[in-house]
N, C-alpha and C positions, 0 to 999 in steps of 0.2 A: 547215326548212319543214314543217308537220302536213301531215300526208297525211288523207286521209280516203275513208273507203268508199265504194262505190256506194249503198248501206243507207243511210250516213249524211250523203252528201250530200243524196240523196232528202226524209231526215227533215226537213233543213235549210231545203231548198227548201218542202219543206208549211208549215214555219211562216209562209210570207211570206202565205198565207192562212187562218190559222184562226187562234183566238182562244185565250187562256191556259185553261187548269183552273181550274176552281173551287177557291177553299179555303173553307174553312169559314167558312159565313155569308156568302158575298157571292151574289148575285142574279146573275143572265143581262145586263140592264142594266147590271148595275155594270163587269161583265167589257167589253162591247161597248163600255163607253165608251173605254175604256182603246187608243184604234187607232194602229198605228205614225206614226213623226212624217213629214209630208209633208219632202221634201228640201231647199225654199226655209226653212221653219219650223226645221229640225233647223240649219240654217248659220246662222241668227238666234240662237236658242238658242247654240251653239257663240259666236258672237261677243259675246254679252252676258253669258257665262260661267255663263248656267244650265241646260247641258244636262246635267250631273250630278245636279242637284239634281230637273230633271223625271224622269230614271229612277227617283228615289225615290220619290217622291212618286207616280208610276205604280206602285207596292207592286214593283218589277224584276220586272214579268209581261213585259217584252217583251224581256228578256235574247235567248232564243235567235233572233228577230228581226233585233237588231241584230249579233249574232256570222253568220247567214247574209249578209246585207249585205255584212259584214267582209270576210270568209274566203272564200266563195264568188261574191256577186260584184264586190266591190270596189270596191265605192261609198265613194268616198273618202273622203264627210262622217260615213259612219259607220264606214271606220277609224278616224278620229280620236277618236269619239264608243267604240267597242270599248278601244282601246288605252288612250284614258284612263280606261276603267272598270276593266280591268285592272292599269293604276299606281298608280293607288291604291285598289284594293279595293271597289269600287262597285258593291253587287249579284252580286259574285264574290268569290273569291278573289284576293289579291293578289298581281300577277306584272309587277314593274314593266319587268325587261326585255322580257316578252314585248309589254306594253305602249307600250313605246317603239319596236318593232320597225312596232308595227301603224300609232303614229304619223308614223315616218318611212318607213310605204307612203304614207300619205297626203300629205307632203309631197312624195313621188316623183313624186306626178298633180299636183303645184302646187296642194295645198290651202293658199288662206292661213294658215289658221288653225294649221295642224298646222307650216311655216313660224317662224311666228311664235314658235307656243309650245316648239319646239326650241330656237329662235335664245335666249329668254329662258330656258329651261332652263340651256344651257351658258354665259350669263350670267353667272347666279347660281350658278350648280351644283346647279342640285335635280334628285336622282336621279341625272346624271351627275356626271363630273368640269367643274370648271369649267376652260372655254376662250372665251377671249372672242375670239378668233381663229376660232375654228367659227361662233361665236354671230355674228359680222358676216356671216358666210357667209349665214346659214339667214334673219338678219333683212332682209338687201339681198334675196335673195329674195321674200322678204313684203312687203316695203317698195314694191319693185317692182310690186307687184300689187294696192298700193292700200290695204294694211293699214294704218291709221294709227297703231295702235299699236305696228307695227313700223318704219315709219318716226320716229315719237319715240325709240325702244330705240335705232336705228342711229345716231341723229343724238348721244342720249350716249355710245356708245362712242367716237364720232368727239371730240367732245369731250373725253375721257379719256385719247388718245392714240392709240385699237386703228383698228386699219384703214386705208387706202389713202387720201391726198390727192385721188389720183385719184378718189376716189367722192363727195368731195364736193359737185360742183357735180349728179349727179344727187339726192345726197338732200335737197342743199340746192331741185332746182326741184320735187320731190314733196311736202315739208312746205309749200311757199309754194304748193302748187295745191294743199292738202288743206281740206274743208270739215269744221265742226265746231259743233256751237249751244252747246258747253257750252263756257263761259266762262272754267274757271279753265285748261283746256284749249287755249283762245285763246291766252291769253296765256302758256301754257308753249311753242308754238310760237313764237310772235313773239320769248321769248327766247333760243330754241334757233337761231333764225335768224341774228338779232345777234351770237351768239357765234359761229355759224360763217363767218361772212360776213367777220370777223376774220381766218379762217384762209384763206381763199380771193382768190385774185387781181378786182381789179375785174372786168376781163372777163368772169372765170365766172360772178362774180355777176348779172351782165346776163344773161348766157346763159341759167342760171340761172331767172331770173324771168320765161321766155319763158311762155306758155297752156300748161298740159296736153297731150300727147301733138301738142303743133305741132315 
């Protein structure tokens, strides 16, 4: 665990209100545009996979912003949002364990996102070792909570063979309650359902198809 000073928590805490340094040639204006991201907007970002690419495109003026967030007070969206700037080198140096470390705080508070993107990490095996046995783990947690594209992830390991029969009639009645307007998206659901519906006893399937959270 970092420890950190009295000196330098302080410091940390001032950034959450003042504005970057100038570098050469940019205006007062240009800096004041640049304001940290509100928390509904960063979990938006975060789910539509561009909240790397906005710390770019912000010139990483507000690095030490999101590191007090992190570290200090551990706002979850932005461990995630820290840890993966860290794993892969975004504005910082790259420290992908340290960044996995900060990722799986924020799965610790039941961040979907952070979730999700473990469950698919151990997957594949990017960064980690792959385990797809952890990955059912971290994705039925996600999946749980409304993630849709952790409940798609869960629903093919189920299909692949990894994981607990037992889980299928909850992932089977989270994908049939999931909304979605994009089309091809539709209908990868609708066949993830038929295939699982296969493995599952009638009954469950009933069960199953009960309303959301009834």
């Amino acid at each position: 665990m970092k420890l950190y000073s009295l000196h330098t928590i302080c410091l940390l805490l001032s950034t959450l209100f003042s504005t970057a340094v100038l570098a050469e040639g940019e205006t007062i204006d240009e800096i004041r545009a640049v304001q940290l991201y509100d928390q509904n907007a960063l979990i938006d970002m975060i789910n539509a996979n561009t909240h790397l690419d906005k710390v770019v495109a912000d010139r990483c003026q507000l690095v030490q912003d999101i590191e007090a967030r992190a570290d200090i007070l551990k706002v979850p969206a932005y461990q995630f949002l820290w840890g993966d700037m860290l794993a892969w080198g975004v504005c910082v140096d790259a420290e992908p364990a340290r960044g996995m470390t900060h990722i799986e705080d924020a799965a610790n508070q039941g961040f979907p996102a952070a979730l999700e993107q473990l469950g698919r990490y151990y997957a594949n095996g990017t960064l980690v070792q792959e385990n797809k046995e952890r990955a059912v783990v971290y994705l039925r947690e996600a999946a749980a909570l409304k993630s849709l594209k952790a409940q798609l992830q869960l629903v093919e390991l189920f299909l692949d063979g990894y994981g607990s029969p037992y889980d299928y009639q909850d992932a089977y009645h989270w994908l049939h309650n999931s909304v979605t307007n994009d089309k091809a998206q539709h209908q990868k659901i609708a066949s993830y359902l038929t295939k699982l519906e296969k493995l599952m006893h009638p009954k469950a399937v009933r069960a199953a198809k009960r309303p959301l959270d009834s």
